[in-house]
PAMITOR-331397 format. One record per atom (N, C-alpha, C, O): residue in three letters; atom name; y, x, z. Coordinates in nm, 4 decimals, m for minus. Layout:
BEGIN
<pt type="ALA" atom="CA" y="Y" x="X" z="Z"/>
...
//
This chain:
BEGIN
<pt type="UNK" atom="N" y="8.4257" x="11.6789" z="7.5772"/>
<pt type="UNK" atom="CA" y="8.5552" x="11.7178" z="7.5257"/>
<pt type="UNK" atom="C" y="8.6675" x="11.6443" z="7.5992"/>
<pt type="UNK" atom="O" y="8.7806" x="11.6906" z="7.5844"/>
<pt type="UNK" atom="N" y="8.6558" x="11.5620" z="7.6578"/>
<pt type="UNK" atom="CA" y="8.7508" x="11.4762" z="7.7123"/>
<pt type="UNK" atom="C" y="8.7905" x="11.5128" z="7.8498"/>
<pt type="UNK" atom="O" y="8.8948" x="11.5350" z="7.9113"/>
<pt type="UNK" atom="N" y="8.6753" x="11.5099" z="7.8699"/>
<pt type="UNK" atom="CA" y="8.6937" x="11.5349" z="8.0655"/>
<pt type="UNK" atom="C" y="8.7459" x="11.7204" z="8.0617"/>
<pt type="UNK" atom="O" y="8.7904" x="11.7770" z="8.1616"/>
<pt type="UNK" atom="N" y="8.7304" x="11.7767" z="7.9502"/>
<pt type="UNK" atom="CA" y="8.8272" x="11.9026" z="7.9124"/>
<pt type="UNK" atom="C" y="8.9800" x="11.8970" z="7.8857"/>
<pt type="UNK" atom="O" y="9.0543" x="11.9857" z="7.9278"/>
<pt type="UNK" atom="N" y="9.0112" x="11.8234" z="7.8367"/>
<pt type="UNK" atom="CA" y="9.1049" x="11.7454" z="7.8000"/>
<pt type="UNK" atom="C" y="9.2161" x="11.7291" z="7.9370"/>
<pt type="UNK" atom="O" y="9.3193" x="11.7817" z="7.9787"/>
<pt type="UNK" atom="N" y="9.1506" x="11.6549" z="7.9623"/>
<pt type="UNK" atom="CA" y="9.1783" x="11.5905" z="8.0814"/>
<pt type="UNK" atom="C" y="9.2189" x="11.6776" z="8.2169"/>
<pt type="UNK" atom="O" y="9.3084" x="11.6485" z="8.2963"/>
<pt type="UNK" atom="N" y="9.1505" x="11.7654" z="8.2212"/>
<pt type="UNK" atom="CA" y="9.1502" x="11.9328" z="8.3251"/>
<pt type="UNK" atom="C" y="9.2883" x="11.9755" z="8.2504"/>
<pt type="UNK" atom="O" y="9.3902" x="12.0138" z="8.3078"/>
<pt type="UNK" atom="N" y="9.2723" x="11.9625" z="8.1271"/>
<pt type="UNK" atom="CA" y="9.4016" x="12.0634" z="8.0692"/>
<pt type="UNK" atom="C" y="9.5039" x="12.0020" z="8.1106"/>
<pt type="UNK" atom="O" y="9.5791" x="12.0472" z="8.1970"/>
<pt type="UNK" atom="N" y="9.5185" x="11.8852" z="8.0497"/>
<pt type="UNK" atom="CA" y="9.6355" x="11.7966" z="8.1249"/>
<pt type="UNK" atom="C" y="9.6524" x="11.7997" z="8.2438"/>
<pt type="UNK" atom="O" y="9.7711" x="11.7943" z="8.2760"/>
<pt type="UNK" atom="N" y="9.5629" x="11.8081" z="8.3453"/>
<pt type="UNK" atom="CA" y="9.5930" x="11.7879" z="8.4853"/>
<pt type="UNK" atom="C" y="9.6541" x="11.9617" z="8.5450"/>
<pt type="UNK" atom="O" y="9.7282" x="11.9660" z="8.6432"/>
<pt type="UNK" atom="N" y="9.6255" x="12.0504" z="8.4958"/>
<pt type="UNK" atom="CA" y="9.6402" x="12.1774" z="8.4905"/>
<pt type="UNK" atom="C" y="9.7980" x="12.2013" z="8.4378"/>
<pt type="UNK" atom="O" y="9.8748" x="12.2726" z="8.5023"/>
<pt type="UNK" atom="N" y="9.8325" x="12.1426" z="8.3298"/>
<pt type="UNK" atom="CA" y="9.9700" x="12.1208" z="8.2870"/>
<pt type="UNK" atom="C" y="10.0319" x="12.0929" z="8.3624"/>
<pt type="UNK" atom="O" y="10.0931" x="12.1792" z="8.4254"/>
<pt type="UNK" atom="N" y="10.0470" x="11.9377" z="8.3958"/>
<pt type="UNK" atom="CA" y="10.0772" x="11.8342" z="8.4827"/>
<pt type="UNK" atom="C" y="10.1251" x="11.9330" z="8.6309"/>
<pt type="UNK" atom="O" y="10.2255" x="11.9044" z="8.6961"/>
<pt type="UNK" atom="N" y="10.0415" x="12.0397" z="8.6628"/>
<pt type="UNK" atom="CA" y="10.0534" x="12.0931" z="8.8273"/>
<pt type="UNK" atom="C" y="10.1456" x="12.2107" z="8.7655"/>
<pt type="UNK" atom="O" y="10.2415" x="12.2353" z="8.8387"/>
<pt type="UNK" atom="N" y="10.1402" x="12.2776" z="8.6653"/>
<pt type="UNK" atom="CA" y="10.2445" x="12.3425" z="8.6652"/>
<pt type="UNK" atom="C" y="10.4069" x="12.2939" z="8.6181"/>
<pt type="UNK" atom="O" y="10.5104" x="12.3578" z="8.6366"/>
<pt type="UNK" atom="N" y="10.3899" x="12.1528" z="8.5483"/>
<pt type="UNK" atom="CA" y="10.5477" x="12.1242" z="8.5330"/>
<pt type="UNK" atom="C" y="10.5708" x="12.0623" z="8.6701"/>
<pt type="UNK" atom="O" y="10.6826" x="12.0113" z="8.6780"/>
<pt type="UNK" atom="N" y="10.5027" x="12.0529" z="8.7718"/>
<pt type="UNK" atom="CA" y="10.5332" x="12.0184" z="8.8789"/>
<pt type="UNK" atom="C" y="10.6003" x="12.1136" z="8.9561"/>
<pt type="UNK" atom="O" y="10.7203" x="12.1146" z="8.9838"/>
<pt type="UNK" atom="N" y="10.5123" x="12.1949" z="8.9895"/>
<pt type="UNK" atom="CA" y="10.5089" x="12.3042" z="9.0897"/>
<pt type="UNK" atom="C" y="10.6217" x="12.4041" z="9.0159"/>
<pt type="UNK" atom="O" y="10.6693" x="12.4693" z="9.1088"/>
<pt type="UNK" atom="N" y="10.7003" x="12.4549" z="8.8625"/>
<pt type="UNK" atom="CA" y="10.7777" x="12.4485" z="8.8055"/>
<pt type="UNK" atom="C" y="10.8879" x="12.4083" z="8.8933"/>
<pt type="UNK" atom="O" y="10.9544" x="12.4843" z="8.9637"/>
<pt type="UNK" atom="N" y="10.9051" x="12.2363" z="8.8784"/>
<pt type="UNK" atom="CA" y="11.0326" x="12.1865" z="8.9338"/>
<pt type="UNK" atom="C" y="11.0639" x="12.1801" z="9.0330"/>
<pt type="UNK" atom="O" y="11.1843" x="12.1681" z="9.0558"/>
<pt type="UNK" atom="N" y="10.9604" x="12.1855" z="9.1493"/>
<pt type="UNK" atom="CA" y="10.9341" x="12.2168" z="9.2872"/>
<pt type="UNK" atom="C" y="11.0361" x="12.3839" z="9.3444"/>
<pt type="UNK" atom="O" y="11.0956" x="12.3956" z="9.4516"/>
<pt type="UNK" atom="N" y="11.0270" x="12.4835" z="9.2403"/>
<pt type="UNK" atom="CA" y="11.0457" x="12.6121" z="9.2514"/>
<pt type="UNK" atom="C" y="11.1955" x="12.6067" z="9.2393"/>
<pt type="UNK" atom="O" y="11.2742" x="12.6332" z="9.3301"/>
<pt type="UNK" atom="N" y="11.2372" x="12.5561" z="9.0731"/>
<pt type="UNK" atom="CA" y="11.3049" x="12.5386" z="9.0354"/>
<pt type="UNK" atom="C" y="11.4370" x="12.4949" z="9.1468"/>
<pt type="UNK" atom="O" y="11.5300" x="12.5687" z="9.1792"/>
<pt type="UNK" atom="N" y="11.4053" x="12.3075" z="9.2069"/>
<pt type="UNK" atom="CA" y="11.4956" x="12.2949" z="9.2797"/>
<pt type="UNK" atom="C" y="11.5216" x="12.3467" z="9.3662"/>
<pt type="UNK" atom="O" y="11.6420" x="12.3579" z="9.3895"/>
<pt type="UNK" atom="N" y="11.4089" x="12.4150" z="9.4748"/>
<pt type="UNK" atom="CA" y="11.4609" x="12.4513" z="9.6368"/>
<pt type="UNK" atom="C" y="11.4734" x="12.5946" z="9.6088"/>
<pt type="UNK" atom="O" y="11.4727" x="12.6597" z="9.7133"/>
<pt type="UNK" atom="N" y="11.4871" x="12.6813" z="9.4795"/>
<pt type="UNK" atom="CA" y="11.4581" x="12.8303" z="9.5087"/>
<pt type="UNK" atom="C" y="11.6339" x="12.8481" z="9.4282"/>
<pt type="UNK" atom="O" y="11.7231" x="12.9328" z="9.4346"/>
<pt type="UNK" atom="N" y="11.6197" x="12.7511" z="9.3750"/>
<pt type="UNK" atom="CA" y="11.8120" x="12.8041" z="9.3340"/>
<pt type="UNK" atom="C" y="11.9341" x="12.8036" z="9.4177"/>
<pt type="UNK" atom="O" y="11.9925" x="12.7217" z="9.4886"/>
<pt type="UNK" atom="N" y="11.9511" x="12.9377" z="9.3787"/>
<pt type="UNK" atom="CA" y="12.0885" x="12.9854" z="9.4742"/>
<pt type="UNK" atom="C" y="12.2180" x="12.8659" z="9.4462"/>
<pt type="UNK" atom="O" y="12.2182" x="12.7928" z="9.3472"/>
<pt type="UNK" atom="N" y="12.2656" x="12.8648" z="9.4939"/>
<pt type="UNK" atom="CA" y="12.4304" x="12.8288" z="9.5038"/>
<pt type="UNK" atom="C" y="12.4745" x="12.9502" z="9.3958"/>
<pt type="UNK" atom="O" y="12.4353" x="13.0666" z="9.4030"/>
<pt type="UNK" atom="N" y="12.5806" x="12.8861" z="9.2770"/>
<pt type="UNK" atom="CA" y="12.6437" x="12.9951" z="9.2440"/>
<pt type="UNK" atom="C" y="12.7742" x="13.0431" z="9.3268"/>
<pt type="UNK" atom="O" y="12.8323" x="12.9757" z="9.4118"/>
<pt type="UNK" atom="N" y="12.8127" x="13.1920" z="9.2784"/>
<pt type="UNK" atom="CA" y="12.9051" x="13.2485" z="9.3755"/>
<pt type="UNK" atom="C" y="13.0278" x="13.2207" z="9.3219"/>
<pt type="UNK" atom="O" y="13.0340" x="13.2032" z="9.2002"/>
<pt type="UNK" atom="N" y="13.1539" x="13.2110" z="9.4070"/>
<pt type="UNK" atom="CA" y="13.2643" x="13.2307" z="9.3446"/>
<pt type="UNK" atom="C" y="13.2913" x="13.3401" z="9.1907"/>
<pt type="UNK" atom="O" y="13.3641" x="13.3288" z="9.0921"/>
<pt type="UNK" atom="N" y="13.1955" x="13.4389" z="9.2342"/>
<pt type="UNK" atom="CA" y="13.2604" x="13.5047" z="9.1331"/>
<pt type="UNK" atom="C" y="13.1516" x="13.5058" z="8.9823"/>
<pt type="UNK" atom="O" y="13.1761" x="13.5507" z="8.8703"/>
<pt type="UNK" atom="N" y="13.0272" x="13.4371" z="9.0358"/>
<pt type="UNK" atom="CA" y="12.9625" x="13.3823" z="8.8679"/>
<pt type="UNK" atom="C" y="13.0319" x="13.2711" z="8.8560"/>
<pt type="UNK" atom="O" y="13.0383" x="13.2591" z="8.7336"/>
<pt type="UNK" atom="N" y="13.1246" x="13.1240" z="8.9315"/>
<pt type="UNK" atom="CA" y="13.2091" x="13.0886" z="8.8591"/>
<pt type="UNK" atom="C" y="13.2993" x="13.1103" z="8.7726"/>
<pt type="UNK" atom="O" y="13.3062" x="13.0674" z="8.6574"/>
<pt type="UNK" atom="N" y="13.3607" x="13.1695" z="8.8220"/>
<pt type="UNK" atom="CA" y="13.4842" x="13.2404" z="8.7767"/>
<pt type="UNK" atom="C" y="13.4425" x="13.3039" z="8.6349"/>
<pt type="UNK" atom="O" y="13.4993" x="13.2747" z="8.5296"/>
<pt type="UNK" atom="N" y="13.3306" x="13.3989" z="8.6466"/>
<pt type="UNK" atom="CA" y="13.2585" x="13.4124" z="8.5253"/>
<pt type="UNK" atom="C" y="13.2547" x="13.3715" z="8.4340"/>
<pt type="UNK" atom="O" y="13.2968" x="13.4162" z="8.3273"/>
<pt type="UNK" atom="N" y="13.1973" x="13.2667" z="8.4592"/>
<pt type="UNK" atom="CA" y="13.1542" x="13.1444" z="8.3598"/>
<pt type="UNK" atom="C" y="13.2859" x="13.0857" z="8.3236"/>
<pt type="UNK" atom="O" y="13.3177" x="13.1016" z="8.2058"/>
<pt type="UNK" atom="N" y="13.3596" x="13.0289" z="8.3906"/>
<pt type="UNK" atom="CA" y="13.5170" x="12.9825" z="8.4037"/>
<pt type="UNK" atom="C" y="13.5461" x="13.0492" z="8.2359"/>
<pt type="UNK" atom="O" y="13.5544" x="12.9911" z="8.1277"/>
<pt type="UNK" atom="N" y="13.5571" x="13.2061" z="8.2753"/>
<pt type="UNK" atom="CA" y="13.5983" x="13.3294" z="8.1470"/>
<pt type="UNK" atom="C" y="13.5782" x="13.2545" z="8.0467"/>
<pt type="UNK" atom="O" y="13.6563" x="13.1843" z="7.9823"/>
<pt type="UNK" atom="N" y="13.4164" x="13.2821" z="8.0319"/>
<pt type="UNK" atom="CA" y="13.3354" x="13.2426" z="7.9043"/>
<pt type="UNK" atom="C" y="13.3829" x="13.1027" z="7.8346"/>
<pt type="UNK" atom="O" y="13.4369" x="13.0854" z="7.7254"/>
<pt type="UNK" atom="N" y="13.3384" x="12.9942" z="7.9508"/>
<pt type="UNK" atom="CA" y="13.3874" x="12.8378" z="7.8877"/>
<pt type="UNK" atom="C" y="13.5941" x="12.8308" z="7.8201"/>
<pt type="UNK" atom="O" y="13.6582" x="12.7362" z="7.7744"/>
<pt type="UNK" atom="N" y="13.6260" x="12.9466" z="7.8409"/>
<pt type="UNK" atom="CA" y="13.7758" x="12.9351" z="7.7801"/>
<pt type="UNK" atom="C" y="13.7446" x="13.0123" z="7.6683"/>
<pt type="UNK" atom="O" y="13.7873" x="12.9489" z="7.5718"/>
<pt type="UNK" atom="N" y="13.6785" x="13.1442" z="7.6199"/>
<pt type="UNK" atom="CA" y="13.6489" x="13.2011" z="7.5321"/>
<pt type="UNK" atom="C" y="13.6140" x="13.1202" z="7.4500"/>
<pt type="UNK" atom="O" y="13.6220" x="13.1559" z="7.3325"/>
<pt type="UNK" atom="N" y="13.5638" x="12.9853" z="7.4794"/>
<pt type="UNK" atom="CA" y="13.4744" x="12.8892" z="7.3731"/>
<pt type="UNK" atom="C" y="13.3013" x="12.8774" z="7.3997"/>
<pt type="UNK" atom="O" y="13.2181" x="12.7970" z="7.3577"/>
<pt type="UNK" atom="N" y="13.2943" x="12.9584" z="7.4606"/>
<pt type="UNK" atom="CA" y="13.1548" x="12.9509" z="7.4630"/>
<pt type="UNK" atom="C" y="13.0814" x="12.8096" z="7.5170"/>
<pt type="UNK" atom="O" y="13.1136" x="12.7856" z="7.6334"/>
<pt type="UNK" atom="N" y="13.0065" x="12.7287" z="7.4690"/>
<pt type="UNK" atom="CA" y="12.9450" x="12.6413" z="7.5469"/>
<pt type="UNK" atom="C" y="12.8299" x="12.6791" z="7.6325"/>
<pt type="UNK" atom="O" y="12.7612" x="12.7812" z="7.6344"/>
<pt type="UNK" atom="N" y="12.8267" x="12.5634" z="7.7071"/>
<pt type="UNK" atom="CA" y="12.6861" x="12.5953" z="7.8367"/>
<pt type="UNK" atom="C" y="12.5212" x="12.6456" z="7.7667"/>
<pt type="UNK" atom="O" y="12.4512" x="12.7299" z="7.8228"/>
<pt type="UNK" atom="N" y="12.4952" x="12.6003" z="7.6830"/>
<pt type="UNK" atom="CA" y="12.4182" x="12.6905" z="7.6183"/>
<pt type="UNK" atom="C" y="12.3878" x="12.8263" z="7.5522"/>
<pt type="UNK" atom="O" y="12.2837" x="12.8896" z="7.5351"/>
<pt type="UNK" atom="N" y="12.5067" x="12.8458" z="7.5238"/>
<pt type="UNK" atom="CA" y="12.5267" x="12.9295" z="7.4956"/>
<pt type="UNK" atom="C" y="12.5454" x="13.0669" z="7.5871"/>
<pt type="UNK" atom="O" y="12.5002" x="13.1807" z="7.5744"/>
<pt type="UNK" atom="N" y="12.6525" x="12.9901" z="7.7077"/>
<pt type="UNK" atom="CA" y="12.6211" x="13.0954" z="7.8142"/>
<pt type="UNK" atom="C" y="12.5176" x="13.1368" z="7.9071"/>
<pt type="UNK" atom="O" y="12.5060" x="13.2378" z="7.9764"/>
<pt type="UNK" atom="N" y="12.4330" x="13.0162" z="7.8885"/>
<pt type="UNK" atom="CA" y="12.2575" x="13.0541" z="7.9773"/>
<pt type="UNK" atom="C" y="12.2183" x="13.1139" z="7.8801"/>
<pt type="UNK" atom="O" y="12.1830" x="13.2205" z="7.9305"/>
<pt type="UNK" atom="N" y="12.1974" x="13.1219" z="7.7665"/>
<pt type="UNK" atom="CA" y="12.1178" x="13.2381" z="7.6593"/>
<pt type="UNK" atom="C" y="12.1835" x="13.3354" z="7.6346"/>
<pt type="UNK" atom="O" y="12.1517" x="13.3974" z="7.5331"/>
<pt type="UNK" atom="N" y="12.2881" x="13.3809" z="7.7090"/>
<pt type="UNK" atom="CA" y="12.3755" x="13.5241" z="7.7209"/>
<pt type="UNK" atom="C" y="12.3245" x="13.5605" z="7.8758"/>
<pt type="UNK" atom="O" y="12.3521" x="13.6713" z="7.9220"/>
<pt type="UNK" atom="N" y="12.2732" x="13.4942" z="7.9293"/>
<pt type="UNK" atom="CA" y="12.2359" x="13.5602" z="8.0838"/>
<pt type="UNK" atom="C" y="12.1196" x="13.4988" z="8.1422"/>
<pt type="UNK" atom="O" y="12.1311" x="13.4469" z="8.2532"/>
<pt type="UNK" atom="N" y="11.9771" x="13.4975" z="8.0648"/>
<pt type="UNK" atom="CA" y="11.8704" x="13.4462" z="8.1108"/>
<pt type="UNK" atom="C" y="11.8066" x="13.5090" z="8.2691"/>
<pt type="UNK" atom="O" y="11.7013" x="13.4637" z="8.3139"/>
<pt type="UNK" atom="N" y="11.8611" x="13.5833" z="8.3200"/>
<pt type="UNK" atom="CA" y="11.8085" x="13.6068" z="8.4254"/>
<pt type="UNK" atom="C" y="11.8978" x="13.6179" z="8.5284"/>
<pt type="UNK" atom="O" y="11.8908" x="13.6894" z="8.6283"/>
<pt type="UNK" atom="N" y="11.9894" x="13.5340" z="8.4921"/>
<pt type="UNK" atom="CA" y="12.0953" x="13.4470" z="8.6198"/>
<pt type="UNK" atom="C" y="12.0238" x="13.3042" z="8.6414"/>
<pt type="UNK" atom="O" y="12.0515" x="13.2258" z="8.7321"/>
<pt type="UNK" atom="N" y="11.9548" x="13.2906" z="8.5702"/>
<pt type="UNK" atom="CA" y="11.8816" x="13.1181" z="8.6098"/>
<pt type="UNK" atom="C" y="11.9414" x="13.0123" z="8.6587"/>
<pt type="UNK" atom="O" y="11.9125" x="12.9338" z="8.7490"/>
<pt type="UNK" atom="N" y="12.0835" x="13.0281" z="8.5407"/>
<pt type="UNK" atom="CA" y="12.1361" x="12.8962" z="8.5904"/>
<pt type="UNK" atom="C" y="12.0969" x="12.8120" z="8.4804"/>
<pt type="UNK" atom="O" y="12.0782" x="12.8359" z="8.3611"/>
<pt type="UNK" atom="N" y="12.0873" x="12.6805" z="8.5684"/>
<pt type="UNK" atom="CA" y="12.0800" x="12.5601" z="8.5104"/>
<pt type="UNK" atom="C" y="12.1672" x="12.4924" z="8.4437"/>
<pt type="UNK" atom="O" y="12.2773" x="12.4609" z="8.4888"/>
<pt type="UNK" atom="N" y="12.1062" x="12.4513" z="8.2789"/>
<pt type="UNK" atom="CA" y="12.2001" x="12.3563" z="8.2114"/>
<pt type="UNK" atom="C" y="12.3300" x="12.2962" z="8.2357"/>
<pt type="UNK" atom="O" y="12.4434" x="12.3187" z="8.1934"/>
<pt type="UNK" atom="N" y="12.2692" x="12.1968" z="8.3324"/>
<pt type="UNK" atom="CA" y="12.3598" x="12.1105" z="8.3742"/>
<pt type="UNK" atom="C" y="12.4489" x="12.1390" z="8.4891"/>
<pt type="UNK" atom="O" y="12.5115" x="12.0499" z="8.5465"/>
<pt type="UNK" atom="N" y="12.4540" x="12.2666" z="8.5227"/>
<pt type="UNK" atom="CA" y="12.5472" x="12.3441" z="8.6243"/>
<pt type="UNK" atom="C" y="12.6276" x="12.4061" z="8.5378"/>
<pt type="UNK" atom="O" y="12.7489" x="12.4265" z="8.5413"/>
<pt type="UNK" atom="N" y="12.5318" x="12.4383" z="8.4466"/>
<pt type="UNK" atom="CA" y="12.7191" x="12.5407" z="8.3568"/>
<pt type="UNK" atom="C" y="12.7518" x="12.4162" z="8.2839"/>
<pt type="UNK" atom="O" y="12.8474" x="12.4393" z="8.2099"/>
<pt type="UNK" atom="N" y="12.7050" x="12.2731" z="8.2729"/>
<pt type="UNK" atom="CA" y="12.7678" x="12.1559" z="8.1806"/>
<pt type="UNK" atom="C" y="12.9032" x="12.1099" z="8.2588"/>
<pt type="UNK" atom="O" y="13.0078" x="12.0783" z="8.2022"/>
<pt type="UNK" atom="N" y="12.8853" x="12.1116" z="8.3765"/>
<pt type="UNK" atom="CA" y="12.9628" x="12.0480" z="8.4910"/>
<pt type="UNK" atom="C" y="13.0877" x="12.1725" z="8.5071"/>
<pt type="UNK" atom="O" y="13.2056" x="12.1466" z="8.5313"/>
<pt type="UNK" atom="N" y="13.0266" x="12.3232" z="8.4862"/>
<pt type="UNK" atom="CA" y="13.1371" x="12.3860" z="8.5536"/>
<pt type="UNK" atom="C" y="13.2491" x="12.4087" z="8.4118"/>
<pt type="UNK" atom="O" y="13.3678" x="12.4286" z="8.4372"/>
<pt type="UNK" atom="N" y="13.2144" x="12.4052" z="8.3024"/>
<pt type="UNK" atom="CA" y="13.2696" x="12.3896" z="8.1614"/>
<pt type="UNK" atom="C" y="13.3714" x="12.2692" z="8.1572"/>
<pt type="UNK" atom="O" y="13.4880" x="12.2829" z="8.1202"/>
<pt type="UNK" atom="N" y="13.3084" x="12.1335" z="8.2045"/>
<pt type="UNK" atom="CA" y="13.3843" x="12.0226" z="8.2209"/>
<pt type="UNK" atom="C" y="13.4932" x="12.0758" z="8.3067"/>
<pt type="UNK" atom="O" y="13.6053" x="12.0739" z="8.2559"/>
<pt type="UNK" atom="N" y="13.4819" x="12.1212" z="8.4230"/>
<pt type="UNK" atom="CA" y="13.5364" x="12.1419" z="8.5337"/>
<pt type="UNK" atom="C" y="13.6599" x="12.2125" z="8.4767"/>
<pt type="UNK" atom="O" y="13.7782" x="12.1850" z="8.4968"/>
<pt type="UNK" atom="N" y="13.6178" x="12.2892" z="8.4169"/>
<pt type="UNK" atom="CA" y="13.7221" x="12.4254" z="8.3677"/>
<pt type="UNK" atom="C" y="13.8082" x="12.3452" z="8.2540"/>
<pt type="UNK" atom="O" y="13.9243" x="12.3838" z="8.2406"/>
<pt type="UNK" atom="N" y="13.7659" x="12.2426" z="8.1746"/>
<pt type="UNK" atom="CA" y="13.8454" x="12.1791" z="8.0774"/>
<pt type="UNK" atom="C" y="13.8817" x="12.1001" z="8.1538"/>
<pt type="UNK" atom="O" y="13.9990" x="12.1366" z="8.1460"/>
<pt type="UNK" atom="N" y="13.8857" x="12.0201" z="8.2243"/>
<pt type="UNK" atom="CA" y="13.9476" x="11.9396" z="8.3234"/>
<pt type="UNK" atom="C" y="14.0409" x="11.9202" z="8.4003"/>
<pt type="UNK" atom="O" y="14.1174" x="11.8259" z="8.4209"/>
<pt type="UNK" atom="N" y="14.0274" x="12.0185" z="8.4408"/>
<pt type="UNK" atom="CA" y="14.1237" x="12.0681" z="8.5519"/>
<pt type="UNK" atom="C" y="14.1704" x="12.2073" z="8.5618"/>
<pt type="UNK" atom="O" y="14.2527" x="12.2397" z="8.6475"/>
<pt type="UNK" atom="N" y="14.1074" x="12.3139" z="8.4541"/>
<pt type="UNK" atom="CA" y="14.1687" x="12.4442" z="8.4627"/>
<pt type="UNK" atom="C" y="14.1127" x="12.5525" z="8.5786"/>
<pt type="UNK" atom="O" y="14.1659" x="12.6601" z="8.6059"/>
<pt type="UNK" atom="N" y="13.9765" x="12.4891" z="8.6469"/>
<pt type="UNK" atom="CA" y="13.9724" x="12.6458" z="8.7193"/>
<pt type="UNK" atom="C" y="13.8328" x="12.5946" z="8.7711"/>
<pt type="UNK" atom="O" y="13.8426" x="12.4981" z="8.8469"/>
<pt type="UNK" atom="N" y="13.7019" x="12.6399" z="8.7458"/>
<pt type="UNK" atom="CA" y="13.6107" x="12.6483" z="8.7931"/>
<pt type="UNK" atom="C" y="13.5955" x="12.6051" z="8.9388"/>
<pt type="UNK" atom="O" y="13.5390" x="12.5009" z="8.9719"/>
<pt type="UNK" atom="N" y="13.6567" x="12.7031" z="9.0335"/>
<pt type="UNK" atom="CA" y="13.6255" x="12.6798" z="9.1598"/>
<pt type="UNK" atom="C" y="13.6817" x="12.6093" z="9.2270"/>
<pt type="UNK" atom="O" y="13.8030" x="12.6286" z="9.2187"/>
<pt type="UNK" atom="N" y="13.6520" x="12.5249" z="9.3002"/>
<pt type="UNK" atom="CA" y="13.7099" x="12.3907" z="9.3460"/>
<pt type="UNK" atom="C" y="13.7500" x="12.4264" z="9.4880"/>
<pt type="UNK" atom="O" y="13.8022" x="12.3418" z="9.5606"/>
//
């Protein structure tokens, strides 16, 4: 049971890897105009969570719409 165990974990283990592997080098740059987008939304109120679970198959990351939200309260305009 263990050394089963153990396969499972290591089996896990290669996919939260190979996951973050994908994750970092396969994401686009967003475009001016999904900033701007997003820009919209984060003035509507919407938070960064909220706007990745309104567009799951834009695959942006958390902490990219956290930064571009800041950005937009910050300073007033997404694109830098």
């Amino acid at each position: 049971m263990y050394i089963l165990l153990r396969h499972i974990d290591k089996i896990t283990l290669d996919m939260i890897i190979l996951w973050s592997f994908v994750n970092v080098f396969m994401m686009d740059k967003l475009s001016n105009e999904d900033k701007m987008h997003i820009q919209t939304l984060c003035e509507q109120g919407l938070g960064a969570k909220a706007i990745r679970a309104s567009y799951p198959d834009k695959n942006w990351s958390l902490s990219t719409l956290q930064t571009i939200c800041h950005r937009v309260d910050e300073m007033g305009s997404a694109v830098t």
